[in-house]
PyMOL commands that place a pseudoatom at each C-alpha (Angstrom):
pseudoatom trace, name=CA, resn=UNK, resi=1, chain=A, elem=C, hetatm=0, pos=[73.790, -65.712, 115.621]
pseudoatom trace, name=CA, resn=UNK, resi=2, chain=A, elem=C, hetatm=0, pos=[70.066, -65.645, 115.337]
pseudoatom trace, name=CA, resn=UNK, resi=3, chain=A, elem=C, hetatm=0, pos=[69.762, -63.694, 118.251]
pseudoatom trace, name=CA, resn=UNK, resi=4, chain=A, elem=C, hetatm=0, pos=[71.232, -60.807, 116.457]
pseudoatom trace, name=CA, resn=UNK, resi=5, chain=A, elem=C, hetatm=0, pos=[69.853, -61.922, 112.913]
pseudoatom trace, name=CA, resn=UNK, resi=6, chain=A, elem=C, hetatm=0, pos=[66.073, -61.569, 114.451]
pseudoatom trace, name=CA, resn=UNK, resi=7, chain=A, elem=C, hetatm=0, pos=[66.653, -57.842, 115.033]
pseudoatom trace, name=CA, resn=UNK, resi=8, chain=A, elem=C, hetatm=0, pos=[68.696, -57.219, 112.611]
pseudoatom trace, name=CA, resn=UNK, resi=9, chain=A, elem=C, hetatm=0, pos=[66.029, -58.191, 109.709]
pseudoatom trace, name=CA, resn=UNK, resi=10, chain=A, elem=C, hetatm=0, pos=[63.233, -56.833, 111.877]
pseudoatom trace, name=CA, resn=UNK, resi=11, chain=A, elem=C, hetatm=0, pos=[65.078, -53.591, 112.054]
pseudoatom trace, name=CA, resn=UNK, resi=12, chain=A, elem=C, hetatm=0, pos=[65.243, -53.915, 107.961]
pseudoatom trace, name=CA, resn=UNK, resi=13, chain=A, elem=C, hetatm=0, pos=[61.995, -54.565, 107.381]
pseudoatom trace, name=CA, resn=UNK, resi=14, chain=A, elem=C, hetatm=0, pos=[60.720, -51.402, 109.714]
pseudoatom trace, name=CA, resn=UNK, resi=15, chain=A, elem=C, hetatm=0, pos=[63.446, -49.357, 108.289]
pseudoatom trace, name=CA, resn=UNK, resi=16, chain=A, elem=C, hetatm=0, pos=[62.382, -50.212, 104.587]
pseudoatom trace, name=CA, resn=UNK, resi=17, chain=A, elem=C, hetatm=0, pos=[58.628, -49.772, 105.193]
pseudoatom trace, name=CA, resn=UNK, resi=18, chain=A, elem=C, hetatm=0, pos=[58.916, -46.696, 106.811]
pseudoatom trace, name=CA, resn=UNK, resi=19, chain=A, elem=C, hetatm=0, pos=[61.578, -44.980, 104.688]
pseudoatom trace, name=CA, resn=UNK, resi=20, chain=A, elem=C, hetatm=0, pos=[60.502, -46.662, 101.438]
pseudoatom trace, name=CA, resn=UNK, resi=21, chain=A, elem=C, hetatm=0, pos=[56.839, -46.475, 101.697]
pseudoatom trace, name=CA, resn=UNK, resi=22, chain=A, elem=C, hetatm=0, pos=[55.058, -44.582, 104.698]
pseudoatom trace, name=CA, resn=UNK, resi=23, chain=A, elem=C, hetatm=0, pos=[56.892, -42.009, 104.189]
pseudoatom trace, name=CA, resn=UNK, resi=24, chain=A, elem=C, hetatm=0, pos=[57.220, -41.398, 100.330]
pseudoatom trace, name=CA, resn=UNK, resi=25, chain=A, elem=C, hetatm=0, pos=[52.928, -41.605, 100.676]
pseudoatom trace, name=CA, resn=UNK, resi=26, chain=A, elem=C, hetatm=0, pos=[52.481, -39.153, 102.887]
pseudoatom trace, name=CA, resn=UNK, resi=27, chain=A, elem=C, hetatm=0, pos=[54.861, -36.766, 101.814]
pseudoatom trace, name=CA, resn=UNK, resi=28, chain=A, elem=C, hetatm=0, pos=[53.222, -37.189, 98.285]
pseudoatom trace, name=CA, resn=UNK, resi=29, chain=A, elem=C, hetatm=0, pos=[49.500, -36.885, 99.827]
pseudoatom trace, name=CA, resn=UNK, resi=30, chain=A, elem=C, hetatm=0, pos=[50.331, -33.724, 101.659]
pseudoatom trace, name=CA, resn=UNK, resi=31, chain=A, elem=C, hetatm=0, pos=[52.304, -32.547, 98.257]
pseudoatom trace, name=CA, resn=UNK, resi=32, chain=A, elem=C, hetatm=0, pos=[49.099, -33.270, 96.395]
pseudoatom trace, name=CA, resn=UNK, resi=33, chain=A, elem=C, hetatm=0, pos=[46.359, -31.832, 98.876]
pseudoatom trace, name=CA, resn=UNK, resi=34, chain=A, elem=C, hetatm=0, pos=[48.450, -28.455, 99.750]
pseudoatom trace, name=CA, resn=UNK, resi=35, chain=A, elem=C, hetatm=0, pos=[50.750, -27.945, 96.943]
pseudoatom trace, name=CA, resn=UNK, resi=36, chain=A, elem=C, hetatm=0, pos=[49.347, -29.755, 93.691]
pseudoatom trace, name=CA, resn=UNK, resi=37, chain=A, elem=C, hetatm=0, pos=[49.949, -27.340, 91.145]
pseudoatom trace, name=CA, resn=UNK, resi=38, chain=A, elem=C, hetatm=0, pos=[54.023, -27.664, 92.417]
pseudoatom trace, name=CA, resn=UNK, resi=39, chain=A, elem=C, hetatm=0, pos=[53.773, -31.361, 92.975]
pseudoatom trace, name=CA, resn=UNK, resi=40, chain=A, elem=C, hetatm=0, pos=[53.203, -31.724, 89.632]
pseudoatom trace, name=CA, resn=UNK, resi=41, chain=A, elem=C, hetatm=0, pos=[55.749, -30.060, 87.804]
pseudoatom trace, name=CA, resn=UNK, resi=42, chain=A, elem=C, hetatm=0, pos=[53.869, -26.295, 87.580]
pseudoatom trace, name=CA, resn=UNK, resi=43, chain=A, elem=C, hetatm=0, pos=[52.445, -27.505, 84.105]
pseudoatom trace, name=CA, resn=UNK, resi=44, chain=A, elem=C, hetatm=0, pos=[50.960, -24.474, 82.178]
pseudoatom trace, name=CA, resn=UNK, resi=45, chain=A, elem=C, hetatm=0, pos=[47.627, -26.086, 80.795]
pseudoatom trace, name=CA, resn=UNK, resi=46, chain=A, elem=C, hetatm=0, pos=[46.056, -24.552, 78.011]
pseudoatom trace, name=CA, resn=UNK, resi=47, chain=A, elem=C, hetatm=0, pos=[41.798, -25.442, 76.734]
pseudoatom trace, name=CA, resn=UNK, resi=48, chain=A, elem=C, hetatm=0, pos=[43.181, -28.706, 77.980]
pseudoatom trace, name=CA, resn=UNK, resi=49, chain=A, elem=C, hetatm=0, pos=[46.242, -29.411, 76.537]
pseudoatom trace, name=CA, resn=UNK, resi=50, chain=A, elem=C, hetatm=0, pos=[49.875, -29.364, 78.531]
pseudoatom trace, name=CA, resn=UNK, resi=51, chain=A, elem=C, hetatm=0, pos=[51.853, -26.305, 77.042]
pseudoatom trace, name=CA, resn=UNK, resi=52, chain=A, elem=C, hetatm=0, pos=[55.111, -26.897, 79.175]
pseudoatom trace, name=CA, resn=UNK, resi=53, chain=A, elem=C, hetatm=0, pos=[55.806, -26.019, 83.075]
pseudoatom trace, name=CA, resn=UNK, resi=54, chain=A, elem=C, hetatm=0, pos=[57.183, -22.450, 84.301]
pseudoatom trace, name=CA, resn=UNK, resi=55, chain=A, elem=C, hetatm=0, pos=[59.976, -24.574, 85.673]
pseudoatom trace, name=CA, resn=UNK, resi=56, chain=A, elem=C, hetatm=0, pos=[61.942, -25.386, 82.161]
pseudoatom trace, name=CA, resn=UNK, resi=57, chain=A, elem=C, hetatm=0, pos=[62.339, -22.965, 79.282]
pseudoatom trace, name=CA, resn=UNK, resi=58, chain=A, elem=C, hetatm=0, pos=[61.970, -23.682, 75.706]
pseudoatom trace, name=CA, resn=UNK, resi=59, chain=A, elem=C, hetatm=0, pos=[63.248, -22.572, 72.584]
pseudoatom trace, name=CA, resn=UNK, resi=60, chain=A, elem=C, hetatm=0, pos=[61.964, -19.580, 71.220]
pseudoatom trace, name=CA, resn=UNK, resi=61, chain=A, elem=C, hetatm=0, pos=[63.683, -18.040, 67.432]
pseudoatom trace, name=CA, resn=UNK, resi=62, chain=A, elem=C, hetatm=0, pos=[60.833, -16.377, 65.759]
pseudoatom trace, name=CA, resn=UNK, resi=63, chain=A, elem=C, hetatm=0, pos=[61.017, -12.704, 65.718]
pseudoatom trace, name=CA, resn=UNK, resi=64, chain=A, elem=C, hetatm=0, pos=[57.292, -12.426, 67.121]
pseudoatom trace, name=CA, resn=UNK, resi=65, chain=A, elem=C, hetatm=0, pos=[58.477, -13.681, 70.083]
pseudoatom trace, name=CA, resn=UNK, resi=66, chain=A, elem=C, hetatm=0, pos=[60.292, -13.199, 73.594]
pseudoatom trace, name=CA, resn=UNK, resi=67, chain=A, elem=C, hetatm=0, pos=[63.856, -15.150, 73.232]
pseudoatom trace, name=CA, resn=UNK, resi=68, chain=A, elem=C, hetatm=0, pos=[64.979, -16.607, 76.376]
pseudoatom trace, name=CA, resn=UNK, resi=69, chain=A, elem=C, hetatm=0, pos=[68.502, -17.491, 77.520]
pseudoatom trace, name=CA, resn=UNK, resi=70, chain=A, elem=C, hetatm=0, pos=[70.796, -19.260, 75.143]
pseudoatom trace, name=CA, resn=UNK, resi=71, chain=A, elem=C, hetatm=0, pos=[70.866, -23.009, 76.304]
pseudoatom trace, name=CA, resn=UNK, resi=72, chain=A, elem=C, hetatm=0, pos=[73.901, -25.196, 76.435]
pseudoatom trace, name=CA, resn=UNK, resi=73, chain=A, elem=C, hetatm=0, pos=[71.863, -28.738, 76.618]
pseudoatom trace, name=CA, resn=UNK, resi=74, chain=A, elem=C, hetatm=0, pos=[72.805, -31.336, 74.081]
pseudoatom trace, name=CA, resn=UNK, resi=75, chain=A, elem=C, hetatm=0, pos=[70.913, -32.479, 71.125]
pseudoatom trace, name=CA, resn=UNK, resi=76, chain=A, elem=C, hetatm=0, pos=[68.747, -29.815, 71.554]
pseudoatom trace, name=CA, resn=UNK, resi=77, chain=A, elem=C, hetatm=0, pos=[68.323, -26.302, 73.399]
pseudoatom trace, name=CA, resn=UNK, resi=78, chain=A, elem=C, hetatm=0, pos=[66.344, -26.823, 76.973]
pseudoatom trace, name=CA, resn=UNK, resi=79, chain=A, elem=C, hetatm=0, pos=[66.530, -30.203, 76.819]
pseudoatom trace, name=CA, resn=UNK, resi=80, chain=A, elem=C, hetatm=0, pos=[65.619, -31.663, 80.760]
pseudoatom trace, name=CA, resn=UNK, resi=81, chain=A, elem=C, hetatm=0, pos=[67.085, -34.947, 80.080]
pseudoatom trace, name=CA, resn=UNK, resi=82, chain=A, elem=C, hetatm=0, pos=[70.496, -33.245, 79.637]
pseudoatom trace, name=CA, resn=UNK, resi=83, chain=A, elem=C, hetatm=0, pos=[70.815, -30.584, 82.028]
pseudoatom trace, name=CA, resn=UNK, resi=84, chain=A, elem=C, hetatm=0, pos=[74.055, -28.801, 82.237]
pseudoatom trace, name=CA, resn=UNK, resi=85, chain=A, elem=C, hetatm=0, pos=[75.764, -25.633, 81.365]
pseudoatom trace, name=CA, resn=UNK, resi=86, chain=A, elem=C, hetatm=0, pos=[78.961, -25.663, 78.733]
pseudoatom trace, name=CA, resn=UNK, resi=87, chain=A, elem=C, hetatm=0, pos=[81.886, -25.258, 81.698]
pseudoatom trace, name=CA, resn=UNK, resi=88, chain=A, elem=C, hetatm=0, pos=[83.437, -23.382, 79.592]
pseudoatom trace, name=CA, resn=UNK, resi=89, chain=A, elem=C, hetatm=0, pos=[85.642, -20.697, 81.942]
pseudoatom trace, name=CA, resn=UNK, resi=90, chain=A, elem=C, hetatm=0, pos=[85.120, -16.612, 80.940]
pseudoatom trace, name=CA, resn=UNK, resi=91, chain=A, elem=C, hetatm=0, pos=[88.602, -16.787, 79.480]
pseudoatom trace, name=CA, resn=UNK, resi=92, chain=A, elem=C, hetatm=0, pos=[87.993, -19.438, 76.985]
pseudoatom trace, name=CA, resn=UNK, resi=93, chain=A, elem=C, hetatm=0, pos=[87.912, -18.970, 73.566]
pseudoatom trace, name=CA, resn=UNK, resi=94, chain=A, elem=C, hetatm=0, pos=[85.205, -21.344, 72.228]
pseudoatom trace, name=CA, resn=UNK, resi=95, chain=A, elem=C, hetatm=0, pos=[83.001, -18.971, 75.360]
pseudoatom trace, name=CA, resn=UNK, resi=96, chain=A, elem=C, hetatm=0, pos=[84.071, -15.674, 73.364]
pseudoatom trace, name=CA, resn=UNK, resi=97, chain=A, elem=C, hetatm=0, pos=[83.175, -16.881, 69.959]
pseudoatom trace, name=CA, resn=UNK, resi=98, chain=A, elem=C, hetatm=0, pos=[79.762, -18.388, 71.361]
pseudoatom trace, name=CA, resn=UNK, resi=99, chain=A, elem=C, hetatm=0, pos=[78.967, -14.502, 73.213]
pseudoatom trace, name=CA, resn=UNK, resi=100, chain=A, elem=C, hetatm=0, pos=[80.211, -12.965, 70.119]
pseudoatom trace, name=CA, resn=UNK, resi=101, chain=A, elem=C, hetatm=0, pos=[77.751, -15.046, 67.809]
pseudoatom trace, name=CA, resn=UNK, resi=102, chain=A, elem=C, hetatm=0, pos=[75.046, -14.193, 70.285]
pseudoatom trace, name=CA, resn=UNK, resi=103, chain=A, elem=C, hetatm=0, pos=[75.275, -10.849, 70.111]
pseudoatom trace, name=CA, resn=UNK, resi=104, chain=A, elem=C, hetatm=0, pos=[75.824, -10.743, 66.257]
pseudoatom trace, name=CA, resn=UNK, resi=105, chain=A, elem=C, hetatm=0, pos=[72.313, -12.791, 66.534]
pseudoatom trace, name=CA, resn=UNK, resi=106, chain=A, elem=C, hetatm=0, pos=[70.892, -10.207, 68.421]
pseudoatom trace, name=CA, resn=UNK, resi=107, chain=A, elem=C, hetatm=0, pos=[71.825, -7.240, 66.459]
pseudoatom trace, name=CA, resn=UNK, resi=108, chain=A, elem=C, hetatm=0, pos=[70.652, -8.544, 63.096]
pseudoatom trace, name=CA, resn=UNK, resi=109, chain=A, elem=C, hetatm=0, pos=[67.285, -9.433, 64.521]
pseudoatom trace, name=CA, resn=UNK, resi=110, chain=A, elem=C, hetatm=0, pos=[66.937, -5.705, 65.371]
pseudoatom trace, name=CA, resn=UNK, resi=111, chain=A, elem=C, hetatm=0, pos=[68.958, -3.778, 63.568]
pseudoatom trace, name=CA, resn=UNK, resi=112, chain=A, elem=C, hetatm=0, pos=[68.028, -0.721, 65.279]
pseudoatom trace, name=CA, resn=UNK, resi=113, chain=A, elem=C, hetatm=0, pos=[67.916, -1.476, 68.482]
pseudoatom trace, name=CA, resn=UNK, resi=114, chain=A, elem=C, hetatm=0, pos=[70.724, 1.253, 70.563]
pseudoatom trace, name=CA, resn=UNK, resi=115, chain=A, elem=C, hetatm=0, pos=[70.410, -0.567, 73.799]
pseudoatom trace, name=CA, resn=UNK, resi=116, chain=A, elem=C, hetatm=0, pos=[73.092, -2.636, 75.420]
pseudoatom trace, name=CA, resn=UNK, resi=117, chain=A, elem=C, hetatm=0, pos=[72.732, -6.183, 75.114]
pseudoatom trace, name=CA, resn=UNK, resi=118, chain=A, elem=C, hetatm=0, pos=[71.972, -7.772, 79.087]
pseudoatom trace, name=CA, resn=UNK, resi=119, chain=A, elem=C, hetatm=0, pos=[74.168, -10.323, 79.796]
pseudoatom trace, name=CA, resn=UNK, resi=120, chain=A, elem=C, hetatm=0, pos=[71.670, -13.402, 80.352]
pseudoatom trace, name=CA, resn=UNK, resi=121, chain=A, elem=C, hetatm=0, pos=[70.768, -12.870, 76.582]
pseudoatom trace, name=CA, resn=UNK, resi=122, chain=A, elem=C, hetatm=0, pos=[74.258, -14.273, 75.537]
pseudoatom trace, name=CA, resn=UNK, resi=123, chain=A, elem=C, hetatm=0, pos=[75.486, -16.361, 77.945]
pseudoatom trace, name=CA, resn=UNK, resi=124, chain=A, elem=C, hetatm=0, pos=[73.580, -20.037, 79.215]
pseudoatom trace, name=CA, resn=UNK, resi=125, chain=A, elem=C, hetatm=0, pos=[72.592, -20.565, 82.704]
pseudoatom trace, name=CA, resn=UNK, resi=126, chain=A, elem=C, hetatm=0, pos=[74.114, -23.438, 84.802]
pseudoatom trace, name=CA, resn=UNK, resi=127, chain=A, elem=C, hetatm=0, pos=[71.509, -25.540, 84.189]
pseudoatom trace, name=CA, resn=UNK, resi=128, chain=A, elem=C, hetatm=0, pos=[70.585, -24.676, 80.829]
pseudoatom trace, name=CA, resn=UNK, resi=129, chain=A, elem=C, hetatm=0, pos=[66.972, -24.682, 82.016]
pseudoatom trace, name=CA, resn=UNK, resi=130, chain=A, elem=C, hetatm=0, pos=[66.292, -21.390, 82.978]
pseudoatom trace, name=CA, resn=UNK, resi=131, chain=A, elem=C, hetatm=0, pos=[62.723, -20.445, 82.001]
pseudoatom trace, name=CA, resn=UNK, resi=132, chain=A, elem=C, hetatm=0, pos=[63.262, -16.631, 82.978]
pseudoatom trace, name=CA, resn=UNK, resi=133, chain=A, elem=C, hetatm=0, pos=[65.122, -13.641, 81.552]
pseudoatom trace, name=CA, resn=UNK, resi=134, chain=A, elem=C, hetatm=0, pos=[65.768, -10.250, 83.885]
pseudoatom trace, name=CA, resn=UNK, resi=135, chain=A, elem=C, hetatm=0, pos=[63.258, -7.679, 83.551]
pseudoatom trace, name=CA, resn=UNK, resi=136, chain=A, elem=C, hetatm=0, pos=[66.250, -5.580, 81.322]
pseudoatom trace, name=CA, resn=UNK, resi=137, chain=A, elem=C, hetatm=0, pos=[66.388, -8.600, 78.571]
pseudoatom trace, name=CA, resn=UNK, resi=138, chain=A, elem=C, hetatm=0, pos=[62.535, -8.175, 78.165]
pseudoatom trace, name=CA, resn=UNK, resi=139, chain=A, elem=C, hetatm=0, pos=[62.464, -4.293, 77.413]
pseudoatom trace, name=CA, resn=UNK, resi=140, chain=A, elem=C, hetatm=0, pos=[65.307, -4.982, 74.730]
pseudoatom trace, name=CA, resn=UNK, resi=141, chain=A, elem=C, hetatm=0, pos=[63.402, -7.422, 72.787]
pseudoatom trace, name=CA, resn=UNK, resi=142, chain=A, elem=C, hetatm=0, pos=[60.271, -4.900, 73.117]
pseudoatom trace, name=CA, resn=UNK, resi=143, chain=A, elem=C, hetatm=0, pos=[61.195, -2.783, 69.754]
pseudoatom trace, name=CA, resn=UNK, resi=144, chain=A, elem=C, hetatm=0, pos=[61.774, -6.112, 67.838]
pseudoatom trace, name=CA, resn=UNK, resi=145, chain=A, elem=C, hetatm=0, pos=[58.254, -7.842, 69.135]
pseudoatom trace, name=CA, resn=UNK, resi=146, chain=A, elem=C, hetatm=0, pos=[56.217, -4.948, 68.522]
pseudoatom trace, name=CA, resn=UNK, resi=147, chain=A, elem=C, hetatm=0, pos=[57.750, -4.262, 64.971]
pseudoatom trace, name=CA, resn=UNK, resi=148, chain=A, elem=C, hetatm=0, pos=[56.931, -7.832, 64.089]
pseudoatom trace, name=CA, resn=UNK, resi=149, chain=A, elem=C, hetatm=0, pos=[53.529, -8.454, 65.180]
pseudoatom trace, name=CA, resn=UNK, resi=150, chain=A, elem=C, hetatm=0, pos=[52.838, -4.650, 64.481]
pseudoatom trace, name=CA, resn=UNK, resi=151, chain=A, elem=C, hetatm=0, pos=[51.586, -3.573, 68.337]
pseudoatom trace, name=CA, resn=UNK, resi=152, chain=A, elem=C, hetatm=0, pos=[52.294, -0.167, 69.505]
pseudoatom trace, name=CA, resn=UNK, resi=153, chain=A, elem=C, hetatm=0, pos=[55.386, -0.923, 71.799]
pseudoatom trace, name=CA, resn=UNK, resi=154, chain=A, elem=C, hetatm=0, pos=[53.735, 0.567, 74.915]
pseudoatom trace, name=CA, resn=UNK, resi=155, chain=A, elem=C, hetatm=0, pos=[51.277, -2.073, 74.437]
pseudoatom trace, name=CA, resn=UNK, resi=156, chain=A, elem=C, hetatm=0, pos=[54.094, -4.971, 74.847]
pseudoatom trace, name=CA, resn=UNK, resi=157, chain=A, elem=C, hetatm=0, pos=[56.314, -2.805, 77.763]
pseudoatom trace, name=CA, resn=UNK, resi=158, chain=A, elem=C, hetatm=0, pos=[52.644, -3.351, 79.703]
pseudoatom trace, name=CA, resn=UNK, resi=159, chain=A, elem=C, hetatm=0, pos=[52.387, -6.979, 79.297]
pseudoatom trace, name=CA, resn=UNK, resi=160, chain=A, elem=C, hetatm=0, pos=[56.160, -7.160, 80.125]
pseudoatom trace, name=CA, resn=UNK, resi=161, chain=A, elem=C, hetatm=0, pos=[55.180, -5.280, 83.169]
pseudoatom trace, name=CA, resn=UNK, resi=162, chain=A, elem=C, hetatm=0, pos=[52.254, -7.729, 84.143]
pseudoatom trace, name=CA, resn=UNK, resi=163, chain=A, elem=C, hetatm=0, pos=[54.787, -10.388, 83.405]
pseudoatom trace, name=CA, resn=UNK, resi=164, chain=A, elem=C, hetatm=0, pos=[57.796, -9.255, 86.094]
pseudoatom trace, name=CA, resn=UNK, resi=165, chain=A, elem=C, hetatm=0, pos=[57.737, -11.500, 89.010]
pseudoatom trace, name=CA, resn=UNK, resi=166, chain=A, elem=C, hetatm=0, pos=[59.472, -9.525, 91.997]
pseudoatom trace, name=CA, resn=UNK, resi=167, chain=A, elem=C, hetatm=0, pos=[62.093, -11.351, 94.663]
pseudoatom trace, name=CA, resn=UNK, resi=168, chain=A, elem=C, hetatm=0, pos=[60.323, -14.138, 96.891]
pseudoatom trace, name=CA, resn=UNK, resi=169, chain=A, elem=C, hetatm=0, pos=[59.265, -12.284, 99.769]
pseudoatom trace, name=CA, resn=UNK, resi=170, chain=A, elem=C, hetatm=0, pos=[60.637, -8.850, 98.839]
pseudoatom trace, name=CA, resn=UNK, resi=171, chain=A, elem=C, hetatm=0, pos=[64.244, -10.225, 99.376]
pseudoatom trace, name=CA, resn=UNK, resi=172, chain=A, elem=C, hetatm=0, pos=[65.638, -13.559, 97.828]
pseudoatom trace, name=CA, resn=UNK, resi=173, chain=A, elem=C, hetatm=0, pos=[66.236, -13.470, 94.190]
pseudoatom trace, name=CA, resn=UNK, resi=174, chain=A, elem=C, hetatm=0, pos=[66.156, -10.765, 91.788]
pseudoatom trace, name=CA, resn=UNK, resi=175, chain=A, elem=C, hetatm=0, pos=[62.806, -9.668, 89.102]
pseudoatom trace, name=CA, resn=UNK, resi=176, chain=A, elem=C, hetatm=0, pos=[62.516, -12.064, 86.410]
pseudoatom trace, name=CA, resn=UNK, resi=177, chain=A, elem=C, hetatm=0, pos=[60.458, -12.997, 83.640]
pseudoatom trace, name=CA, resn=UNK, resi=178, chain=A, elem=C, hetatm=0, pos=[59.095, -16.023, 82.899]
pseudoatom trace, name=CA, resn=UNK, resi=179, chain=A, elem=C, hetatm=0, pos=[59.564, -16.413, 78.821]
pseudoatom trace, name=CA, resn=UNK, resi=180, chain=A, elem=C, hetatm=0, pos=[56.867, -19.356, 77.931]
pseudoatom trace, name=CA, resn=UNK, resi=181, chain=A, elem=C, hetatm=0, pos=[54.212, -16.991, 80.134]
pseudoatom trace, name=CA, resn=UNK, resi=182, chain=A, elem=C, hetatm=0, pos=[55.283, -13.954, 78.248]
pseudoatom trace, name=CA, resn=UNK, resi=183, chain=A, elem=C, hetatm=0, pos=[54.692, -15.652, 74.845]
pseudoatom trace, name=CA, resn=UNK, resi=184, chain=A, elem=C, hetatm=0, pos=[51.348, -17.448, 75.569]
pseudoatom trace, name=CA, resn=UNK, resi=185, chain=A, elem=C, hetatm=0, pos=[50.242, -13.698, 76.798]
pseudoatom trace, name=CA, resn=UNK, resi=186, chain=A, elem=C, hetatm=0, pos=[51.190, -12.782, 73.773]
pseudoatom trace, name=CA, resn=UNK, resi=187, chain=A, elem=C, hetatm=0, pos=[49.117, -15.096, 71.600]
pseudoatom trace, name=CA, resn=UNK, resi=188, chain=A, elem=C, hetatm=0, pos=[46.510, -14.102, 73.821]
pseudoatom trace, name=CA, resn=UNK, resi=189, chain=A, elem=C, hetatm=0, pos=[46.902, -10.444, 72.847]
pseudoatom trace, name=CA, resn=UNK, resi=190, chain=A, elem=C, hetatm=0, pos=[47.060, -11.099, 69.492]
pseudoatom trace, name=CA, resn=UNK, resi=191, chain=A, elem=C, hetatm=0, pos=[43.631, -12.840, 69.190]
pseudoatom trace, name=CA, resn=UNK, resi=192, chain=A, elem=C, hetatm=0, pos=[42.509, -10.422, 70.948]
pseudoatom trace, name=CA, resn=UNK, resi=193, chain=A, elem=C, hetatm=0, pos=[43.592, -7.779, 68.337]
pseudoatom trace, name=CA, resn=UNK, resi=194, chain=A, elem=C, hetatm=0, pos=[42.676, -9.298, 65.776]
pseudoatom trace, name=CA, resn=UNK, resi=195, chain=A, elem=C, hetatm=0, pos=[38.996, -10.077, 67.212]
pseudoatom trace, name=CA, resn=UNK, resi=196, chain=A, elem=C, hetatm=0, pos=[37.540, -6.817, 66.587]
pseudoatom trace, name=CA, resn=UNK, resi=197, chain=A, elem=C, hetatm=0, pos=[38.715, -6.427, 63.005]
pseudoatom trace, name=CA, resn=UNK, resi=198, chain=A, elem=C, hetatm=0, pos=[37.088, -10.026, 61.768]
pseudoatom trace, name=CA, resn=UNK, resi=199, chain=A, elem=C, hetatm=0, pos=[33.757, -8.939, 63.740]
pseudoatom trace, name=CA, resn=UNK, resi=200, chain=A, elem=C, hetatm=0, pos=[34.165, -5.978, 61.159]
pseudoatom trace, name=CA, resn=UNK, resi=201, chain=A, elem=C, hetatm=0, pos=[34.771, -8.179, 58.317]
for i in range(1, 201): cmd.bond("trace and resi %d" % i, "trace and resi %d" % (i + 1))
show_as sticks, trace
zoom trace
């Protein structure tokens, strides 16, 4: 018995210091010295202060801004402690009702707005996380943004330009948009607007 209890706990002990603590170290140390911006959560710092990470949307209603996808996380939109989508199948009706809503949403933000409605603006993603829209859910939202921070809507098709990130190395993926980006650019743009006229004042 204790000739097989010796090597069994020694085997333990190796197993657990290796698996439990080498390893975790160095895979954290090499996270940190090649990769730090990923390692720790691709926060989006702003003069200091932690505005959110590119890798979790959040909630955007106001009509200045860039809307992101409709999230199905419970108490709140984008909520990372709850990720999840609704399971509801494409048949059900509760789905329906929630796209038609949506879309009603949509077309009384911007009344005049012709275009069809992309998909990923009225239906949640899987993990009800999703900080980016397709490049097609941008340009619809352009009329809207433009008209309510008065730009000239060239102006915000450019930054939504900038603001396209193309498929990882030309072939996984498809374009995207990172909202939270999108809207901080914004704010950006907008001081910058507004700079020259209270120099004037």
């Amino acid at each position: 018995m204790k000739d097989q209890l010796r090597p069994a706990l020694a085997m333990v002990l190796f197993l657990t210091t290796l698996t439990g603590l080498i390893y975790p170290l160095t895979v954290t140390g090499l996270a940190q010295l090649f990769f730090p911006d990923q390692a720790n959560g691709s926060l989006i710092v702003q003069d200091g202060k932690v505005l959110g990470s590119k890798l979790i949307g959040q909630y955007f209603d106001k009509s200045e801004y860039f809307w992101g996808r409709p999230s199905a996380t419970a108490p709140f939109p984008y909520n990372a402690a709850a990720s999840g989508g609704s399971n509801l199948g494409p048949t059900n009706p509760a789905l329906i009702d929630a796209v038609k809503g949506r879309i009603a949403t949509l077309r009384a933000a911007d009344p005049g707005n012709a275009l069809l409605i992309p998909v990923d603006l009225v239906t949640a993603s899987g993990s009800g996380l999703d900080p980016h829209i397709s490049p097609a859910a941008a340009l619809y939202q352009v009329k809207r943004v433009a008209r309510a921070r008065d730009l000239d809507e060239t102006i915000v098709q450019e930054l939504v330009s900038r603001h396209t990130e193309g498929r990882q190395f030309d072939l996984l993926g498809e374009p995207r948009v990172n909202v939270l980006q999108l809207n901080l650019a914004l704010d950006v743009l907008k001081d910058a607007v507004a700079s020259p006229e209270r120099s004037r004042s």
